[in-house]
C-alpha positions in Angstrom: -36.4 11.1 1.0 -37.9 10.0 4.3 -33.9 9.0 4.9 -34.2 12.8 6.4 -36.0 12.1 9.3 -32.9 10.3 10.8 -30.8 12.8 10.8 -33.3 15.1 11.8 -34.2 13.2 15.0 -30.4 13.1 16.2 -30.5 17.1 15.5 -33.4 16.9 18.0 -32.2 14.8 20.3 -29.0 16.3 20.5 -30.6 19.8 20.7 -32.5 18.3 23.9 -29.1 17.2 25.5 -27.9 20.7 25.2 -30.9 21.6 26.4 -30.7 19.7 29.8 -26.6 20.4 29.9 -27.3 24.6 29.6 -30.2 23.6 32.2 -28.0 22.2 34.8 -25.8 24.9 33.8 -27.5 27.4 34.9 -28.8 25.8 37.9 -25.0 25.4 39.2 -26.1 27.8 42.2 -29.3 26.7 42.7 -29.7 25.3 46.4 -30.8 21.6 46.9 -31.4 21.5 42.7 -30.3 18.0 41.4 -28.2 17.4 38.2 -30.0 15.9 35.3 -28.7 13.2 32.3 -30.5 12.3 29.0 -30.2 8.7 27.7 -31.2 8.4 24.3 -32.7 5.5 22.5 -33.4 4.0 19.1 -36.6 4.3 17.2 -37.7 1.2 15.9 -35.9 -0.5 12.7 -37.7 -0.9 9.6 -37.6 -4.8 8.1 -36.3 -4.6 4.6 -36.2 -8.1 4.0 -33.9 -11.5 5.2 -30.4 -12.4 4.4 -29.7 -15.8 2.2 -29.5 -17.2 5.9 -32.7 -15.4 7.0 -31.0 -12.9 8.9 -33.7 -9.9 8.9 -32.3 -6.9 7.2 -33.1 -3.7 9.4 -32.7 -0.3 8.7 -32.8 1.9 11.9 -35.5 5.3 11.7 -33.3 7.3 14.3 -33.0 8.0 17.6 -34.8 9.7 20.8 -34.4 10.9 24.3 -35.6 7.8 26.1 -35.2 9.2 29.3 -33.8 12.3 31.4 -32.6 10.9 35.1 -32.2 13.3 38.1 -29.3 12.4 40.1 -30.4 12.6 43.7 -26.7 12.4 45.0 -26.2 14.8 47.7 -25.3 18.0 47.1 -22.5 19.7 49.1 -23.9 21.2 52.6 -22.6 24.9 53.1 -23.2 26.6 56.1 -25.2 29.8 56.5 -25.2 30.2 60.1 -29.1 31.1 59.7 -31.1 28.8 62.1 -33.9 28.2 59.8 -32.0 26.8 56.9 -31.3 23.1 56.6 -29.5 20.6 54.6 -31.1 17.1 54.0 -28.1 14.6 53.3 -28.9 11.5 52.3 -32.3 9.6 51.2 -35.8 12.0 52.2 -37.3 15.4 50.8 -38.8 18.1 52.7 -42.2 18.4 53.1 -43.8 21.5 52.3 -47.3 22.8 51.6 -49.5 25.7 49.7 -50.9 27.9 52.8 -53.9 28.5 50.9 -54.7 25.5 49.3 -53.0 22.5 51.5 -51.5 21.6 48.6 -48.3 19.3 49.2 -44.9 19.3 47.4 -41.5 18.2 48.4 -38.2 19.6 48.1 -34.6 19.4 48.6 -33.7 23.3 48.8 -33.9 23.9 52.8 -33.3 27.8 52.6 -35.8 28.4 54.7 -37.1 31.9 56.6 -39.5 31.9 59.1 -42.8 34.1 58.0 -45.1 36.6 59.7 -46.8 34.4 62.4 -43.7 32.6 63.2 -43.6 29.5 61.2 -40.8 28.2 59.2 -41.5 29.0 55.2 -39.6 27.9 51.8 -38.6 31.2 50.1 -41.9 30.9 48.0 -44.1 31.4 51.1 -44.9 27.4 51.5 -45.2 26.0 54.7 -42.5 23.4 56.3 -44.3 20.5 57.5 -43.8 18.5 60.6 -45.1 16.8 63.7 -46.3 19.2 66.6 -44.6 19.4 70.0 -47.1 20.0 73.1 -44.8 20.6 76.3 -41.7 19.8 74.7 -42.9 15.8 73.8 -43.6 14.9 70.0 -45.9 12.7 68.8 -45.0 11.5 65.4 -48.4 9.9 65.3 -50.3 13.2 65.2 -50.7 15.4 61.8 -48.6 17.1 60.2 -48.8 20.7 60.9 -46.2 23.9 60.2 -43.0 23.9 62.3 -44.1 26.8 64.8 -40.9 28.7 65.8 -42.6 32.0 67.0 -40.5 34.2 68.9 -43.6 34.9 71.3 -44.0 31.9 72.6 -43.3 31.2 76.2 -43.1 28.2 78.6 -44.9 28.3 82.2 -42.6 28.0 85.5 -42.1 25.1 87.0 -41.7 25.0 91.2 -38.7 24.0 92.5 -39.4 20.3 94.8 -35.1 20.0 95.4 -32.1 21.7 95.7 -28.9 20.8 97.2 -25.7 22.7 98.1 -21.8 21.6 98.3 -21.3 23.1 101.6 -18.3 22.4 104.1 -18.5 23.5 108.2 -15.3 24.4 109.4 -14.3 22.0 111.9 -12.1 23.6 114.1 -15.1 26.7 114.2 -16.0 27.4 117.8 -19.2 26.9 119.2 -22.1 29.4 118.3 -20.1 29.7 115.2 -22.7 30.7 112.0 -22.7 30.4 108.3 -25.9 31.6 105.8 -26.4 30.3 102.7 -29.1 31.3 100.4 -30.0 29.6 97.5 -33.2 31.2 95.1 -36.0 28.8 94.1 -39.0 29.2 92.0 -43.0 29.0 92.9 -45.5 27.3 90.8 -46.3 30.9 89.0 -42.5 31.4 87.8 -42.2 33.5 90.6 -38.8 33.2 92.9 -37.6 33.6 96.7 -34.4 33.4 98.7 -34.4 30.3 100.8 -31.4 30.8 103.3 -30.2 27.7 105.4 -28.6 29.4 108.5 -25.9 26.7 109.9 -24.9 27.3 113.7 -22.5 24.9 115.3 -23.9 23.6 119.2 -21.1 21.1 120.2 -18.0 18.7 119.0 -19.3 17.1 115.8 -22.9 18.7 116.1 -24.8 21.7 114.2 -28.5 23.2 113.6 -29.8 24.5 110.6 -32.5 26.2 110.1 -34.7 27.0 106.5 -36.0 30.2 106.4 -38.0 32.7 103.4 -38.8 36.4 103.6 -41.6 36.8 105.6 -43.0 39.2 103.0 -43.2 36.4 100.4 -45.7 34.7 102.8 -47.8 36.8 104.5 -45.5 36.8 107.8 -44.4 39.2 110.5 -40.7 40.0 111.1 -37.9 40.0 108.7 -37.9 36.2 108.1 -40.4 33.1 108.2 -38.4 29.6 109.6 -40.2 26.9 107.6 -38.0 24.0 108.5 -35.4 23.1 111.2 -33.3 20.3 113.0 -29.7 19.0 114.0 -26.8 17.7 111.4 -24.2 15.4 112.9 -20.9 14.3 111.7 -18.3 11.3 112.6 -15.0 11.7 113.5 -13.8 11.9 109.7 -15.9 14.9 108.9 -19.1 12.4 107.1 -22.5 13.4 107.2 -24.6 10.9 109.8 -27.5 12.0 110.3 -29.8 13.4 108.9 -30.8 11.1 106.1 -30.8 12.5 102.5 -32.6 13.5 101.5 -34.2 16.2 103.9 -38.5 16.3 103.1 -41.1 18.0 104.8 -39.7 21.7 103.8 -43.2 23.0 103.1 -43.3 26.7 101.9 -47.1 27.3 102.4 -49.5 30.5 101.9 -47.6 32.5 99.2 -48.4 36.1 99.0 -48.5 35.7 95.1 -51.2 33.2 95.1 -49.0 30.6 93.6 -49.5 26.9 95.3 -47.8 25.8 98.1 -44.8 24.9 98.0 -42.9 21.2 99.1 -39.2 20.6 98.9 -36.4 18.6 99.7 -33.2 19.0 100.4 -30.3 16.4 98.7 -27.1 15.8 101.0 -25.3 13.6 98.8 -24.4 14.3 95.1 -24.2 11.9 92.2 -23.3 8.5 92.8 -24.2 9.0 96.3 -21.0 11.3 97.1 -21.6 13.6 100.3 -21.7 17.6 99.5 -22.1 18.4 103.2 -19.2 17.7 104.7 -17.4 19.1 108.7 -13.1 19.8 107.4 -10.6 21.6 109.0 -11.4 24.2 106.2 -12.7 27.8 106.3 -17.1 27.4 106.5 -18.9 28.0 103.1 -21.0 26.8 100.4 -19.1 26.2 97.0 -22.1 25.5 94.9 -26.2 25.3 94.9 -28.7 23.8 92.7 -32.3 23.7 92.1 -34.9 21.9 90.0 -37.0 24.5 89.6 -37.5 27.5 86.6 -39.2 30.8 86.0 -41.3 31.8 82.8 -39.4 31.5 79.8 -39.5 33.5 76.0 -38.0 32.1 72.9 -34.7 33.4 72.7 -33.5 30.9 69.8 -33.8 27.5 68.3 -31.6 25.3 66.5 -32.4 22.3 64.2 -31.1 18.5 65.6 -30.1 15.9 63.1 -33.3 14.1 63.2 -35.0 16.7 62.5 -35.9 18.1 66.0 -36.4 21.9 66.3 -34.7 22.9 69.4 -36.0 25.9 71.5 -33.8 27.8 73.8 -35.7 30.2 76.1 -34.8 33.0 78.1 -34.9 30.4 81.7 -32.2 28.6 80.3 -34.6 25.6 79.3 -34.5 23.5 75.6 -37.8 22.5 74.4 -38.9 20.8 71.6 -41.3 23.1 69.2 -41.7 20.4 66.6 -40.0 17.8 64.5 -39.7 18.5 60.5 -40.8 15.6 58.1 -39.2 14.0 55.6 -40.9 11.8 52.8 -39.1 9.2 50.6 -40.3 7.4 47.5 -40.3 3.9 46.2 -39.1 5.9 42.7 -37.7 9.0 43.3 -37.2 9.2 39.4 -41.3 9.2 38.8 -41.5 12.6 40.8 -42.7 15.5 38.7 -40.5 18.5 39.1 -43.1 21.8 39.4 -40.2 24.5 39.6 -39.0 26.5 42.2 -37.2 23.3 43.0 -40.5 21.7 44.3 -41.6 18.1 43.1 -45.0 16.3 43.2 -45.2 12.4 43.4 -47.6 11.0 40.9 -48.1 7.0 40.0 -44.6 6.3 38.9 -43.4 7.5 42.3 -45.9 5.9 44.3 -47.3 7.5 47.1 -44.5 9.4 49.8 -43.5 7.9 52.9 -44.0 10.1 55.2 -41.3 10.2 58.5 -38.0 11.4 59.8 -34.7 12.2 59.6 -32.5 9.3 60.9 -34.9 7.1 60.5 -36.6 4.4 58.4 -33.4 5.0 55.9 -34.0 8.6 55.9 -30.5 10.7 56.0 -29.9 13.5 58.4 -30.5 16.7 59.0 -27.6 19.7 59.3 -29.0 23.2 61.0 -27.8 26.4 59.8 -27.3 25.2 56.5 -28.3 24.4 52.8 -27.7 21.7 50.7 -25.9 23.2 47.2 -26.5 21.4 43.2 -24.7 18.8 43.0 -24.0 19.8 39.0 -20.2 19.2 38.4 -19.2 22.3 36.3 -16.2 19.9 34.5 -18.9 16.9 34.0 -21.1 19.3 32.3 -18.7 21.0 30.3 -17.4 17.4 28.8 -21.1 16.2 28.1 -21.8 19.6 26.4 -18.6 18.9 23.8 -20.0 15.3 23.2 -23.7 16.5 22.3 -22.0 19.7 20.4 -20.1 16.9 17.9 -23.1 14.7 17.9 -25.5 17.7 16.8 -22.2 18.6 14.1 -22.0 15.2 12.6 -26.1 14.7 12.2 -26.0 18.3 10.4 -23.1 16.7 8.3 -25.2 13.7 7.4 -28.2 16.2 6.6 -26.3 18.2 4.1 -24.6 16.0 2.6 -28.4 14.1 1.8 -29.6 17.2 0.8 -26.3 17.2 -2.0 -27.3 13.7 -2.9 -31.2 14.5 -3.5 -30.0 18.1 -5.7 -27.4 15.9 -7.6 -30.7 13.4 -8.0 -33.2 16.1 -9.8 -30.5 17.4 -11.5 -29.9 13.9 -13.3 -33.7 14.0 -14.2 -33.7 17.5 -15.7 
């Protein structure tokens, strides 16, 4: 009786559902994997004939698995506290590449290492793609290229051109009163010095100061070299008149380390125009300095922003940006082909990927030191697995109990 292959084909498509269920199953620990559902359909109905009112008369041939949807919720972000990893949340996949053949794929798992040259890897040795940093700036116009986090990698020195300094001169100090204050800046090679201002009171309301470096660091005699000078006066409240902030011309000139001369000013006033040299009735002395200036820096760390941004922390106390990860999106996110290893390929049915970032272009975010878990429900799973369990039951019913019909058949015959 071809009445069999009915029953047969909810056998088989029941048999897929438990399939898919024991799939998820077993994927319940599977970082970034996303929980799949079949929807079943009917095969088409044979046309017996029409009713006295020509109704058609249609007998159904079965059913099939029409499709099998990925749910692309977000999983539950759980933090690892390793700086590679990453949890996308929201809309976007990881891009990710084949180091030998450039081949790309995208992903949702972000538990990623970092490899032997120093660039961020998925654990099946592919490469994390993004956009390039050169001097901390991104260009998210450039190609993509592997997220570089290298813990060899350094940044040059930059030469301090200000510094300031919350100083107060005792008011009430007598004349040929002195304070020093010495403050370390940094050459065009990384390179630093102590630059000491030497304050020394000369009247009511009135002192010099003076700028001096080691005379070793220039190629001077004596213990010091004076590279600026001049006169500070206050009003009767203690305020700075003159001179006017800032303080230029402080030029620090023939280095003995070869690194360029050297041209800085000094800020009076703070922010908002607020004046850190002051003349109080307090004890002389400088609270505070700071410079603009930095020596060679190493990788010490990074950390991942949410958009994406990988974050370098060097040894100088500077951030830097080393590169900004990619994320794709997909017109159909259900047309992606799944390769394993919780990679995906985009084929016709997905269209082309979108290549971009994080917090942007509807993209979701980005958390650092974290992965994204399944987002399989362990109770949802367990319910659909009883439902396709009593469907598979009650199709084996229907097939034995045809298979009593047909023996009670032949035995009619014989």
């Amino acid at each position: 009786m071809s009445a069999f292959t009915i029953p047969l084909s909810g056998l088989a498509a029941e048999s897929d559902a438990l399939n898919v269920i024991a799939n998820n199953l077993a994927n319940l620990n599977t970082d970034g994997y996303k929980d799949q559902n079949v929807s079943f359909s009917d095969i088409f109905n044979q046309l017996q004939g029409v009713s006295g009112n020509g109704d058609p008369i249609q007998v159904g041939s079965g059913v099939q698995v029409g499709a099998i949807v990925s749910n692309y919720t977000d999983g539950t972000p759980t933090s690892t506290g390793i700086d590679s990893n990453m949890a996308l949340q929201g809309n976007g996949f990881f891009a990710v590449e084949n180091a030998g053949d450039s081949q790309m794929s995208f992903t949702r798992a972000g538990n990623f290492t970092v490899n032997e040259q120093g660039q961020l890897a998925t654990a099946d040795g592919q490469l994390v793609l993004g956009y390039p940093a050169v001097d901390g700036k991104i260009s998210t116009s450039a190609a993509l290229a592997p997220i570089d986090v290298n813990q060899q990698n350094t940044i040059p020195g930059v030469a301090t051109t200000s510094f300031q300094m919350t100083t107060n001169l005792d008011a009430g100090a007598a004349t040929g009163a002195t304070l020093s204050s010495p403050i370390t800046v940094y050459d065009s090679l990384g390179n630093t010095h102590t630059l000491t201002v030497q304050y020394a009171k000369t009247g009511t309301n009135t002192w010099s100061y003076s700028l001096s470096v080691p005379s070793a660091d220039v190629g001077g005699t004596g213990a010091t070299t004076q590279v600026a000078s001049g006169t500070l006066t206050f009003d009767s409240s203690g305020n700075l008149l003159t001179p006017q902030s800032p303080v230029s011309g402080i030029k620090i000139a023939g280095l003995a380390d070869g690194a360029a001369d050297m041209n800085v000013s000094w800020d009076l006033t703070g922010s908002g125009g607020s004046a850190i040299l002051t003349q109080q009735a307090a004890t002389s002395g400088t609270a505070s300095t700071s410079q603009n200036g930095y020596g060679v820096g190493t990788l010490t760390g990074y950390s991942v922003l949410p958009d994406g941004t990988v974050q370098g922390q060097f040894s100088n106390n500077q951030t830097l940006a080393l590169g900004q990860v990619a994320v794709a999106s997909f017109a159909n996110v259900q047309g992606l082909q799944q390769l394993g290893s919780g990679n995906l390929e985009a084929t016709a049915a997905s269209g082309a990927a979108v290549i971009g970032t994080a917090e942007a272009g509807g993209n979701g975010n980005i958390i650092g030191g974290s992965v994204e878990d399944s987002n399989v429900s362990l109770s949802t799973e367990f319910s659909n697995m009883i439902v396709a369990q009593q469907g598979y039951e009650a199709n084996a019913k229907v097939l034995t109990t045809m298979d009593q019909v047909v023996q009670a058949t032949i035995q009619l015959i014989t």
